[in-house]
N, CA, C and O atoms as a Tinker XYZ file with bonds, in Angstrom:
   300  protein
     1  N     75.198000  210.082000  -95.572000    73     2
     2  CA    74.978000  208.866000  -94.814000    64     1     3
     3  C     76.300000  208.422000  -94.207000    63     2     4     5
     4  O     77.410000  208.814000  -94.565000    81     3
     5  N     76.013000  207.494000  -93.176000    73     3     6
     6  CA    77.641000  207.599000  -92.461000    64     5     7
     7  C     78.377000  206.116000  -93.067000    63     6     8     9
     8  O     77.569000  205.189000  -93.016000    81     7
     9  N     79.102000  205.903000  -93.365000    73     7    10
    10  CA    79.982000  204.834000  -93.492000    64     9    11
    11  C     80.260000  204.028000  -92.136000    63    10    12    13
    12  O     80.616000  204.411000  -91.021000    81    11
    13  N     79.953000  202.736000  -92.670000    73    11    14
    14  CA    80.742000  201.767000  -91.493000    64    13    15
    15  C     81.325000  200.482000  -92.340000    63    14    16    17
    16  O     80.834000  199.768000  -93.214000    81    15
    17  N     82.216000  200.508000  -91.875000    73    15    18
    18  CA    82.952000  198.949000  -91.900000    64    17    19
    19  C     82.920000  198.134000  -91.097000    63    18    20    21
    20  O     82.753000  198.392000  -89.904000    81    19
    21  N     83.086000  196.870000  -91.603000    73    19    22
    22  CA    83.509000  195.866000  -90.786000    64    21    23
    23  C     84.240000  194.533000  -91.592000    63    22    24    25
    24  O     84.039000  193.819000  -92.574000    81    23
    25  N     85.339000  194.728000  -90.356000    73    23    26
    26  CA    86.404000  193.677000  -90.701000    64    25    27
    27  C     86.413000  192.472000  -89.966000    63    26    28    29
    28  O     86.012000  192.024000  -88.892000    81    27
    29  N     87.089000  192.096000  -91.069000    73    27    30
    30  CA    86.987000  190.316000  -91.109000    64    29    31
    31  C     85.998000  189.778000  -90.383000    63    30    32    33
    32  O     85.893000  189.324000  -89.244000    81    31
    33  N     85.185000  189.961000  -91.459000    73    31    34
    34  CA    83.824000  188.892000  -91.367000    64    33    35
    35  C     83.840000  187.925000  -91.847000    63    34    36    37
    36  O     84.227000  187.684000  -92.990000    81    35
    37  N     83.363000  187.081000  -90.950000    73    35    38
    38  CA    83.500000  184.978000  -91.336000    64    37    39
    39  C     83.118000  184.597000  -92.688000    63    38    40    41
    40  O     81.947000  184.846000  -92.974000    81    39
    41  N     83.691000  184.160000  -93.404000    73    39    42
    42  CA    83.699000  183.729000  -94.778000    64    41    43
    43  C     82.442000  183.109000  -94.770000    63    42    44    45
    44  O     82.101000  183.065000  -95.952000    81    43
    45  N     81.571000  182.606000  -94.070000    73    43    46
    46  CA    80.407000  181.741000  -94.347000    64    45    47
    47  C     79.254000  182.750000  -93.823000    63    46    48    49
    48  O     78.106000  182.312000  -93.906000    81    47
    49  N     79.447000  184.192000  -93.234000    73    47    50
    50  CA    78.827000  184.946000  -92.874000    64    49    51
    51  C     78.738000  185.582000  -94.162000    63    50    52    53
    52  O     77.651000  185.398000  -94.708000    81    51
    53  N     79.658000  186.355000  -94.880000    73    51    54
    54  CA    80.201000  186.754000  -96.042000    64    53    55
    55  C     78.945000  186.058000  -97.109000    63    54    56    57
    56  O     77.992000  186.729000  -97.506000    81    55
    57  N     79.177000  184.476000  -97.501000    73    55    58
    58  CA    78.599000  184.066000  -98.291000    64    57    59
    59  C     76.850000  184.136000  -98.110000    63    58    60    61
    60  O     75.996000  184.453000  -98.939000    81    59
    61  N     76.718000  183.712000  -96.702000    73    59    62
    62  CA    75.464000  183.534000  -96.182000    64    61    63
    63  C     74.429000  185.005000  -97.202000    63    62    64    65
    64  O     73.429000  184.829000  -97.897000    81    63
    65  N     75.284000  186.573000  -96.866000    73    63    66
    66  CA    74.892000  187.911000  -97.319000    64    65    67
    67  C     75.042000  187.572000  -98.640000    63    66    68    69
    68  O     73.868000  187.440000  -98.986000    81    67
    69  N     75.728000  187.342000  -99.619000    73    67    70
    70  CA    75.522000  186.918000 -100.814000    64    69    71
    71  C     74.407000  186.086000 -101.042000    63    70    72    73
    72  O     73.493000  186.517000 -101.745000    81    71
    73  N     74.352000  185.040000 -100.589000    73    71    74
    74  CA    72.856000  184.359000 -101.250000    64    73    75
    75  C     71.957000  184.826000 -100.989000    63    74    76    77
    76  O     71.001000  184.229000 -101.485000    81    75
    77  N     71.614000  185.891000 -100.261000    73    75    78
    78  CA    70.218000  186.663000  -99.736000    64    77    79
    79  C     70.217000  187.964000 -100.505000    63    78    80    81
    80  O     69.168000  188.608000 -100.523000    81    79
    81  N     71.564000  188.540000 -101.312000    73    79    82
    82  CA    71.495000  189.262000 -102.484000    64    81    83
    83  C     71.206000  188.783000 -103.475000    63    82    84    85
    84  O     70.516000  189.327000 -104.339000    81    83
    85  N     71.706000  187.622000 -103.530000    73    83    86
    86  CA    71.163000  186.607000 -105.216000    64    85    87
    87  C     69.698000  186.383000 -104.833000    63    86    88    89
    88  O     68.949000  186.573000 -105.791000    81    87
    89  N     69.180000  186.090000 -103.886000    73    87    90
    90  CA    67.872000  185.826000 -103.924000    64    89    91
    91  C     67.146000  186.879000 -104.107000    63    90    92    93
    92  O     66.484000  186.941000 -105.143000    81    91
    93  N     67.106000  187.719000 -103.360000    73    91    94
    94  CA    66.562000  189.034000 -103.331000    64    93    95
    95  C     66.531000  190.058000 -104.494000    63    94    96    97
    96  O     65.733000  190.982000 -104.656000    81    95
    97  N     67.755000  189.624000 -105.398000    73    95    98
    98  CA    68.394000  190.888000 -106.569000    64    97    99
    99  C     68.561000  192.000000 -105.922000    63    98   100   101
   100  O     68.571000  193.095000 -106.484000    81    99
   101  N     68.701000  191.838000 -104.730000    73    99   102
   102  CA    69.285000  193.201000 -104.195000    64   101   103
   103  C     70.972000  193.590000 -104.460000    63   102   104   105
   104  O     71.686000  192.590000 -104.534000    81   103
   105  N     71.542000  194.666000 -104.579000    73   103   106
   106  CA    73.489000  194.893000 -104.325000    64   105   107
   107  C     73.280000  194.437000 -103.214000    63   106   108   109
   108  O     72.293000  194.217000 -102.512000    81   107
   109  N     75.236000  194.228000 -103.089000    73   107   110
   110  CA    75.227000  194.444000 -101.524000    64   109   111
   111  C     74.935000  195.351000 -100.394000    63   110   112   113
   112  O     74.616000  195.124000  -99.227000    81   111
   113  N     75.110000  196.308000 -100.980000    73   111   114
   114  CA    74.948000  197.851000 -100.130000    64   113   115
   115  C     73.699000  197.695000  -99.528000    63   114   116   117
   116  O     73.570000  197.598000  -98.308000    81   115
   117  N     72.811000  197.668000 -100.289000    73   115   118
   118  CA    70.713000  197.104000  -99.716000    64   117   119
   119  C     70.655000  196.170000  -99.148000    63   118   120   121
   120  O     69.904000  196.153000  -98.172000    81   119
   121  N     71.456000  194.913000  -99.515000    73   119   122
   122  CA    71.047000  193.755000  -99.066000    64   121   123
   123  C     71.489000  194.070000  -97.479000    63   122   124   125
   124  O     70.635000  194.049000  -96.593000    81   123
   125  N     72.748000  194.333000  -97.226000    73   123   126
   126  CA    73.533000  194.816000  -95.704000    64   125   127
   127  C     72.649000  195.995000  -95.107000    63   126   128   129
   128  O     72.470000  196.245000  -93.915000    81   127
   129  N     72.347000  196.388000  -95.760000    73   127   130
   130  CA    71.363000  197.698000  -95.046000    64   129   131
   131  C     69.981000  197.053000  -94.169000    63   130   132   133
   132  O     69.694000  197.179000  -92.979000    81   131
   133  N     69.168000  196.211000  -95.438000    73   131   134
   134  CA    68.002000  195.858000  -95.088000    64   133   135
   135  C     68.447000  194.311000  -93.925000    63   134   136   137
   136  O     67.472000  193.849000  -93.331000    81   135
   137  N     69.470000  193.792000  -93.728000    73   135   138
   138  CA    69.488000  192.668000  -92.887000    64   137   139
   139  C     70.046000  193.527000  -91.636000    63   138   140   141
   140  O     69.857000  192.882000  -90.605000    81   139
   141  N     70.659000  194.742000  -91.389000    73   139   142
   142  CA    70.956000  195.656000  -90.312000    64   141   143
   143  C     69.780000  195.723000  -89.666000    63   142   144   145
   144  O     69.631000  195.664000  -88.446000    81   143
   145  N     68.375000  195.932000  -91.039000    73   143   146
   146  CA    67.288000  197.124000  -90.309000    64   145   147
   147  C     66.534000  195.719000  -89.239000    63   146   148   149
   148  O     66.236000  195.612000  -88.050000    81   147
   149  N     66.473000  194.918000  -90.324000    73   147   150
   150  CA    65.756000  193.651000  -89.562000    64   149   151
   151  C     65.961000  192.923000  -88.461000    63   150   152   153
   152  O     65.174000  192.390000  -87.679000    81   151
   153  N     67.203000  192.979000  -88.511000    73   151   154
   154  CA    67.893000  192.671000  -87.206000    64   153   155
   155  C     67.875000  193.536000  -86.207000    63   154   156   157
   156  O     67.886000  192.815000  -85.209000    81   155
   157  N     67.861000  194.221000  -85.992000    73   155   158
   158  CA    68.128000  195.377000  -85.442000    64   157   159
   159  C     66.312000  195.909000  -85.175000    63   158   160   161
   160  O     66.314000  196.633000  -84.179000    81   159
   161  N     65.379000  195.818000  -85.538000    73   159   162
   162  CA    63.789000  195.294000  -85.157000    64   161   163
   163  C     63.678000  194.127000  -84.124000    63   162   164   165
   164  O     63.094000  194.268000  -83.050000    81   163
   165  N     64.180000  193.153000  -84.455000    73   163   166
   166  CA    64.150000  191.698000  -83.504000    64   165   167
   167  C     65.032000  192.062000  -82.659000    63   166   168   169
   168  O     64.640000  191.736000  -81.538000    81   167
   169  N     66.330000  192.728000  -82.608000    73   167   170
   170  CA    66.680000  193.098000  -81.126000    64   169   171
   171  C     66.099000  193.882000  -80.488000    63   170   172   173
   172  O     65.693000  193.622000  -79.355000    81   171
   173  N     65.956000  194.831000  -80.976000    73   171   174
   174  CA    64.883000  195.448000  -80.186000    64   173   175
   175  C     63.442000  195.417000  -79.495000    63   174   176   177
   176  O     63.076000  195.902000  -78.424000    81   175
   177  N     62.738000  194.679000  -80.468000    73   175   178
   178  CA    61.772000  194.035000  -80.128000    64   177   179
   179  C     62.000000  192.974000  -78.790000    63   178   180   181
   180  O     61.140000  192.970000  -77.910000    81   179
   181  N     63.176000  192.095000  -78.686000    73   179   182
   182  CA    63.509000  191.247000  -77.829000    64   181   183
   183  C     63.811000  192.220000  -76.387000    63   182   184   185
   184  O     63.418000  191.760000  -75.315000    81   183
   185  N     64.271000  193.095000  -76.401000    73   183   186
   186  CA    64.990000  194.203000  -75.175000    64   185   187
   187  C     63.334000  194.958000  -74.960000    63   186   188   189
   188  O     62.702000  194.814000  -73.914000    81   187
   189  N     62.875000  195.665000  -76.012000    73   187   190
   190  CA    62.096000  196.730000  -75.496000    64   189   191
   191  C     60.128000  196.134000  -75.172000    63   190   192   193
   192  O     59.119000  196.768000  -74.863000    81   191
   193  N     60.441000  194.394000  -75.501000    73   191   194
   194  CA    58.923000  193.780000  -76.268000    64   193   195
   195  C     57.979000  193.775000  -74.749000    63   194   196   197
   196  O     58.289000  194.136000  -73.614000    81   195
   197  N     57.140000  193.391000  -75.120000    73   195   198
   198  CA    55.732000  193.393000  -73.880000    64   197   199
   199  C     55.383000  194.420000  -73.396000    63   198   200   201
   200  O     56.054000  195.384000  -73.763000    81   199
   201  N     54.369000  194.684000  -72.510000    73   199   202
   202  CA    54.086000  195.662000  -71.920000    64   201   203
   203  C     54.366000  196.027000  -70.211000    63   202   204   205
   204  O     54.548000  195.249000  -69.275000    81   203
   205  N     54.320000  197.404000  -70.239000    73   203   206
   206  CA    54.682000  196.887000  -68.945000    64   205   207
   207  C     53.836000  197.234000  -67.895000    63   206   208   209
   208  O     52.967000  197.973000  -68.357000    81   207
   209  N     53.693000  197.073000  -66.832000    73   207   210
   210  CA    52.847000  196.701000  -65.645000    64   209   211
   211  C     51.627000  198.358000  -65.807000    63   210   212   213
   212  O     50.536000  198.063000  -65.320000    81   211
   213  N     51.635000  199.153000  -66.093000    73   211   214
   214  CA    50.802000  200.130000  -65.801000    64   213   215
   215  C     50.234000  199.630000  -67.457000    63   214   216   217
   216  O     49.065000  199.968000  -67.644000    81   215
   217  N     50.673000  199.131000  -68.261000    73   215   218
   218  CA    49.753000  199.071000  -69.173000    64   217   219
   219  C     49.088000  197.705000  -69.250000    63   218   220   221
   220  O     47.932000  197.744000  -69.671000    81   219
   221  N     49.448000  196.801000  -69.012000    73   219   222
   222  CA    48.653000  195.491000  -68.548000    64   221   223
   223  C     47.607000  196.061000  -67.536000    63   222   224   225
   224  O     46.472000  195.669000  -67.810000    81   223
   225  N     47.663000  196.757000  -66.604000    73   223   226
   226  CA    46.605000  196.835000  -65.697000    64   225   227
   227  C     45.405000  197.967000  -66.422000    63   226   228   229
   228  O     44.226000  198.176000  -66.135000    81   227
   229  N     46.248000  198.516000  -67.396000    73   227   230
   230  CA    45.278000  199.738000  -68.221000    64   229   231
   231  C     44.553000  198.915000  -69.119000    63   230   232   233
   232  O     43.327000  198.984000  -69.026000    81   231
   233  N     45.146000  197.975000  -70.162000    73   231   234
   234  CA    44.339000  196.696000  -70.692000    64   233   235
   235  C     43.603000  196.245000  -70.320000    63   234   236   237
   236  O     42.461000  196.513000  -70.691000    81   235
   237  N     43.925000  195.078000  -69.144000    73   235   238
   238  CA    42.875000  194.302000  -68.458000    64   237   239
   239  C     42.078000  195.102000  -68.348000    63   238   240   241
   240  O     41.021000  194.836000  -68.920000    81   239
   241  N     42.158000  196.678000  -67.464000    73   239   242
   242  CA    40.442000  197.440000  -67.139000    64   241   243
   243  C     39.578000  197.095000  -68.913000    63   242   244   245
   244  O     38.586000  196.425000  -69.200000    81   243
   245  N     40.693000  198.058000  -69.914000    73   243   246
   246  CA    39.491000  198.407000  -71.007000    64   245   247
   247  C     38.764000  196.585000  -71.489000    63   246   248   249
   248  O     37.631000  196.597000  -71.971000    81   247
   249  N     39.408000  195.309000  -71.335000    73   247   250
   250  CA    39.393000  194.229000  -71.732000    64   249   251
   251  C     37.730000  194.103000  -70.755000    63   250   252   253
   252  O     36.718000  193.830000  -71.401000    81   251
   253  N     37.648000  194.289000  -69.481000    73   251   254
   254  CA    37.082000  193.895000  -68.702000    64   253   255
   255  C     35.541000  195.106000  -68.878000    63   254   256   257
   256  O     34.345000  194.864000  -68.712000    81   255
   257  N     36.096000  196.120000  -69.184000    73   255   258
   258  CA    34.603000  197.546000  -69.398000    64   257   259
   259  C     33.961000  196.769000  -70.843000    63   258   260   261
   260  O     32.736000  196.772000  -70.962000    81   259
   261  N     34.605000  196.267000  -71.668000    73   259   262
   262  CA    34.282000  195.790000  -72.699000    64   261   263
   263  C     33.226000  194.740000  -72.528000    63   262   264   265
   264  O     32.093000  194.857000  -72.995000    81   263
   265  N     33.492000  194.089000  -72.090000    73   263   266
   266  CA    32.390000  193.060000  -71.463000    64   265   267
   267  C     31.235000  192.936000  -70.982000    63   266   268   269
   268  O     30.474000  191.969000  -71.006000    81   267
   269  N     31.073000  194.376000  -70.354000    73   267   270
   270  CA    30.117000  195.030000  -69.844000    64   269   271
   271  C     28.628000  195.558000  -71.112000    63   270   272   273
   272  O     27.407000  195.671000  -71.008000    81   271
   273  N     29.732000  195.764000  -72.309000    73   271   274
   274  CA    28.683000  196.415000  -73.353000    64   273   275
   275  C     27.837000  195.519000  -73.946000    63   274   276   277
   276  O     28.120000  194.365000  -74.268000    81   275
   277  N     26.731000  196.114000  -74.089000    73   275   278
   278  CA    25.979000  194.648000  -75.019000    64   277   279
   279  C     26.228000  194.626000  -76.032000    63   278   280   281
   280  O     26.584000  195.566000  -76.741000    81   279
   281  N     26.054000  193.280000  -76.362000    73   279   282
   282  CA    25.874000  192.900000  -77.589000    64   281   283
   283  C     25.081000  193.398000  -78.702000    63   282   284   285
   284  O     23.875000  193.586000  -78.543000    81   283
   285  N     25.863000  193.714000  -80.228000    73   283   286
   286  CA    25.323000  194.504000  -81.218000    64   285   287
   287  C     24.582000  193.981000  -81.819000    63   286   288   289
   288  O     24.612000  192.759000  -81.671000    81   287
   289  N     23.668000  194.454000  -82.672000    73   287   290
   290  CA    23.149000  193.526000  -83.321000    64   289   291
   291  C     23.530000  193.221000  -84.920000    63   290   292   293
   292  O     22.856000  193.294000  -85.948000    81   291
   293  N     24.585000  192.935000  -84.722000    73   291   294
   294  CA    26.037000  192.979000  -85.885000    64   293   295
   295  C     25.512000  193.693000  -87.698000    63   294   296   297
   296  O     24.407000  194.098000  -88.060000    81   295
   297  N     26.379000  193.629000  -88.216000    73   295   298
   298  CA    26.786000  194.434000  -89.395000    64   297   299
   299  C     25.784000  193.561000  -90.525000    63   298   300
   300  O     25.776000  193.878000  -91.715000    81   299
């Protein structure tokens, strides 16, 4: 696995990762890992999120054929 550091991190950043190890009972090593992965989901999610125009128009069709079907006569 690869090593990374990072230096001088804000003392209240520092602590902040400690209380989310005390809460969690996670080490630090997990606790920094799993707040990387999470973060790192929500950025991405924020950059890569919604759909984009050929699939909104592929939606709306199946949203709209759907409508078309009758009604079941349920479960």
């Amino acid at each position: 696995m690869t090593d990374i550091v990072l230096k001088d991190i804000d003392p209240i950043l520092a602590d902040r990762i400690r209380r989310v190890s005390q809460a969690r009972g996670w080490n630090i090593h997990d606790t920094i890992l799993n707040l990387l992965e999470q973060g790192l989901f929500t950025c991405e999610a924020e950059v890569s999120g919604g759909f984009n125009d050929a699939e909104v128009n592929v939606l709306s069709d199946a949203i709209n054929a759907l409508k078309d079907v009758p009604a079941g006569k349920g479960f």
